[in-house]
Every structure is written in C-alpha cells, then in structure tokens.
N, C-alpha and C positions, 0 to 999 in steps of 0.2 A: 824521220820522226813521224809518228803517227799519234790521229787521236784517240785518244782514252776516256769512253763513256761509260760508269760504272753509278749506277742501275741506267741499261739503255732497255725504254720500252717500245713498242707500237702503238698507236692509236687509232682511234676509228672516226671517221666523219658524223658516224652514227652512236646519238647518247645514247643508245639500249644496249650498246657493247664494251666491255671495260676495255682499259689498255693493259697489255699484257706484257710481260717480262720479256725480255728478247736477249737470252745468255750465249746463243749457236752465231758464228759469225759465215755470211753465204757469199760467198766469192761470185755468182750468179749478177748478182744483184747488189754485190758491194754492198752490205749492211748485215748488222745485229738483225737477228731474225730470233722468233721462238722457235725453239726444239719442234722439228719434223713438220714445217711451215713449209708450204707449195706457194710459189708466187709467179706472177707473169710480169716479168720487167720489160719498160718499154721505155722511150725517151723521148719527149719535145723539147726543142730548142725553142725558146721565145723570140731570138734573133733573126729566126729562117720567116718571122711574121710579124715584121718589124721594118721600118723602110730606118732609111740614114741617120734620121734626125731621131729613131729611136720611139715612133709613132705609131702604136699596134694596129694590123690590121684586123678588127675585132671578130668580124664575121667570117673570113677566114682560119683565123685560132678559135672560134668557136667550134669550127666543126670539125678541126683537127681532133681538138679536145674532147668531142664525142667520139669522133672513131676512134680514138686510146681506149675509150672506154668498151664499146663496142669490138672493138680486136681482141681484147684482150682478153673478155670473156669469153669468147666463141674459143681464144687458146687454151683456156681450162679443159674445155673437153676435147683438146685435139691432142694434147699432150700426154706422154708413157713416163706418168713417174715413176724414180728411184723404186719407190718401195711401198707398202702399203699404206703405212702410218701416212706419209705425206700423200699418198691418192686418196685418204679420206681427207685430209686436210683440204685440200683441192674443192672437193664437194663439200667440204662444210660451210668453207670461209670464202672461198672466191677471190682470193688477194690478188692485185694491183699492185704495181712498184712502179707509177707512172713515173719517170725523174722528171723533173724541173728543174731546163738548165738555159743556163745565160743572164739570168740577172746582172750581174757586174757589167757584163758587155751592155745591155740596155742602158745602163745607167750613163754609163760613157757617149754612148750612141747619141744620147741626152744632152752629153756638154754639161750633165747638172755634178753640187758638189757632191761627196759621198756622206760628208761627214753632217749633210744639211737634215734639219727634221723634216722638211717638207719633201726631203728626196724620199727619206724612210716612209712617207705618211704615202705618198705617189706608187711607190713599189710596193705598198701593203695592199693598196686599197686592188692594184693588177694581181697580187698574190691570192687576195679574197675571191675576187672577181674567178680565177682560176678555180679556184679548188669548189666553189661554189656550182661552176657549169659540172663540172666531172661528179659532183656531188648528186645533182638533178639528173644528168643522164643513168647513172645509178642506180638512183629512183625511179627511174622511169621504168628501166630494166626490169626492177622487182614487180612495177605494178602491171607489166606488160607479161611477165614470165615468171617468177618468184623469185623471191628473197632468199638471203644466205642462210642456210640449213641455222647455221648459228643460233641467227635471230629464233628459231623455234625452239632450240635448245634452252636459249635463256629465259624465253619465258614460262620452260615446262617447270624449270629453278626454280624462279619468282615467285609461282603458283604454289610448287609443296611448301616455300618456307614459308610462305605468308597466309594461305589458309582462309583466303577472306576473296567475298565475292564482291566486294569493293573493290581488292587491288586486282581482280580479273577484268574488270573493268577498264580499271588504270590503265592497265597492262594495253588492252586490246586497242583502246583511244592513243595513247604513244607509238602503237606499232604501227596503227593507218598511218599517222602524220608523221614515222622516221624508220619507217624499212627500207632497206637498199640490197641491192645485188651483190654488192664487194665489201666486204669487213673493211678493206682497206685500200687505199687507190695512188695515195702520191708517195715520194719522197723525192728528196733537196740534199746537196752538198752542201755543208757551212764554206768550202773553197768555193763553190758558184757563188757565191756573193762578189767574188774579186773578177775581174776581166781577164778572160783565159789566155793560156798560152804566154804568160810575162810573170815578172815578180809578184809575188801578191807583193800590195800597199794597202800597210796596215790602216788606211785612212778606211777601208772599204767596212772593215770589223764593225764601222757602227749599222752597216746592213745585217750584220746576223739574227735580227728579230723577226726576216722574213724567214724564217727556218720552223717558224712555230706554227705555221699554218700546213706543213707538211706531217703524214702518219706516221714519217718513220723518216731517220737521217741516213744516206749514207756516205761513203769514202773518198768516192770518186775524186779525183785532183788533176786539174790540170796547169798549175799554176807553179813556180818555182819559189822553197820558202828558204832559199839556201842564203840568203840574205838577212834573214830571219834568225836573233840571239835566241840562246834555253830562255829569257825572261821573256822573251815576244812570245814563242810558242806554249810558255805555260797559261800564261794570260789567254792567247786566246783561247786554249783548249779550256777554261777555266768558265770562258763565258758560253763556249758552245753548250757545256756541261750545268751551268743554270737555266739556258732555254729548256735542258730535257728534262730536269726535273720539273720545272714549272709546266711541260706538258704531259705530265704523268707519273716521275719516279717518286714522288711522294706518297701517292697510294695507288692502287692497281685497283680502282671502282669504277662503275658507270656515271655518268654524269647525270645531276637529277633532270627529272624528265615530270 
C-alpha cells in the first residue's frame, strides 16, 4: 500500500516564494516533485545526536545542520544534470531535500507517551528549532553570496503587475528581511513519525503534525504496516492528506509579507 497525495505541493521557508504544484514523482529523492525540478537530497538522522534517554546534543546538530546546508549547495554546482530544463532549475531554485529522520525513535528514546500533547508540543518545538537553524544558515548564504535566481524573478513579476513605486518598496524591505539561497531545504516521512525498523503503532499517528514544518513530504518507509486493516491505512493516509493541504494545496500563493 502506498500513500496517495492529490494536490501534493512544495513549500518554501521563504514567504516571497509560493508553494508549487508537485505532479512528477522522483525516485531520487522519494517524493512529489515539480516538473523538471533539480534537487540535492541529503539525510540527518536526529538519533546519531541524541544520547539514550533521547537528550539532543544541540551544538553538535547544530552544526551538522549547517553543513546539510553548506554541502549541499556547493552540490548544485558540482552536479551534470539530466538535461537542461532541470540545469536551469538547479540555478534558479537551489533545492534541498534535507530529510529529517528519526522522530519516532526519539520519542521512544524518551520513554515519553506518543499519543501525549506535551510529547507532540516537545517534538514541535525540536522540529522548529530544526528547520529554523537550516533556515538562518540559508540566509546567511544569500547575504554572504546571493540569493535564489528565483527570488529575482519574482520580484521582476511583483513589479510589472503592480506598477506602483510603493510596492517597489515593499518589495525591496521584505526581500532584505527573507532572501535565502534554497527555495527549499527539508523533507519528512509521515512513516518517521513511527520507530523504525518494527510495526508502526498506530498510537505514534498523533505525531503527524510534525510533518508540517517540512517543504515537502516524502515516501521513504521503514516500518512494517502489514499489520495494518484497508480502514487503518485510509485513516491515516486521510490525515497525512489534511497536513498537505493545510500547508498549501488550497492555493498555490506567497504568504503575505
């Protein structure tokens, strides 16, 4: 069984870029991608920086989580895409597919319940805390080297439709305070919510709302659902499928700024 995300989009950390439809599925990278989309998939384990009792070591995942960032972009230019569409995509957008994985495990590591609100409130605030460093090092990138071709693109848009030297303004004030180097940086399994390598326990299903802090979902499984009725796996693909709308398949705009 597999899940079923119909409208699956991407997101951007950065409100000056909408989220975009994602119809092509990339075996690369395990996810819904947009048509002729270049990406650099990489992977940190939360686990490998985490002692027994499931206690981060912060300054060590800190700087993990800059070098994702950092490698990743230095792969854009070391990489011989497919084809040309995707070598400009490469240069426009600068995608990231950092995954984020081991949640479940964490939480076990923890001894905490799954199904508690204060587990979900504890692994949000580390989910934040995530994506927020990768977020800054990003930033950092654009102000140290420049920003995603994108971000120029969209405000050459802004500017013919609006016509006003007001919103050039606008424009110029939102793009100091939220340029970045990668259109887009993370994604999440909804199976990493479960502890790998065993049955998922549908107890774990009330962690899927850490999934919304991620650009983009993908496939990835390492967990057995063979245990699992057709009513367990419609439910939960049901819920993975309101997280994605609620992070973009309702409209495909920028957030205001």
């Amino acid at each position: 069984m597999f899940l079923v995300l119909e409208p699956s989009v991407v997101t951007s950390p950065c409100p000056l870029l909408p989220a975009e439809a994602a119809p092509e599925f990339l075996p690369q990278v395990c996810m819904q991608v947009p048509r002729y989309s270049a990406w650099i998939p990489m992977e940190l384990d939360l686990v490998a920086y985490s002692d027994a009792n499931g206690n981060i070591a912060v300054d060590a995942l800190e700087s993990a989580l800059r070098n994702c960032v950092d490698d990743g972009d230095k792969l854009h230019d070391q990489t011989d895409w497919a084809e040309p569409r995707i070598e400009y995509d490469s240069w426009l957008n600068r995608r990231l597919a950092i995954a984020l994985r081991g949640w479940g495990d964490i939480v076990v590591r923890r001894g905490a319940d799954p199904q508690s609100l204060q587990t979900l409130r504890d692994m949000e605030e580390l989910a934040e805390w995530v994506c927020v460093t990768l977020h800054s090092r990003s930033r950092h990138l654009a102000a140290q080297s420049a920003c995603c071709p994108a971000l120029d693109e969209a405000g050459a848009r802004v500017l013919r439709e609006k016509h006003s030297r007001a919103w050039g303004k606008r424009w110029k004030k939102a793009f100091l305070e939220a340029a970045v180097r990668h259109r887009n940086l993370t994604t999440m399994s909804p199976w990493d919510i479960f502890p790998r390598n065993q049955q998922a326990d549908l107890r774990y299903a009330d962690l899927l709302p850490l999934t919304r802090f991620a650009d983009s979902l993908s496939f990835q499984r390492d967990v057995s659902i063979s245990h699992w009725n057709v009513s367990d796996f419609k439910t939960f693909n049901k819920r993975v499928a309101a997280i994605v709308r609620c992070n973009g398949g309702a409209g495909l705009v920028a957030k205001q700024v």
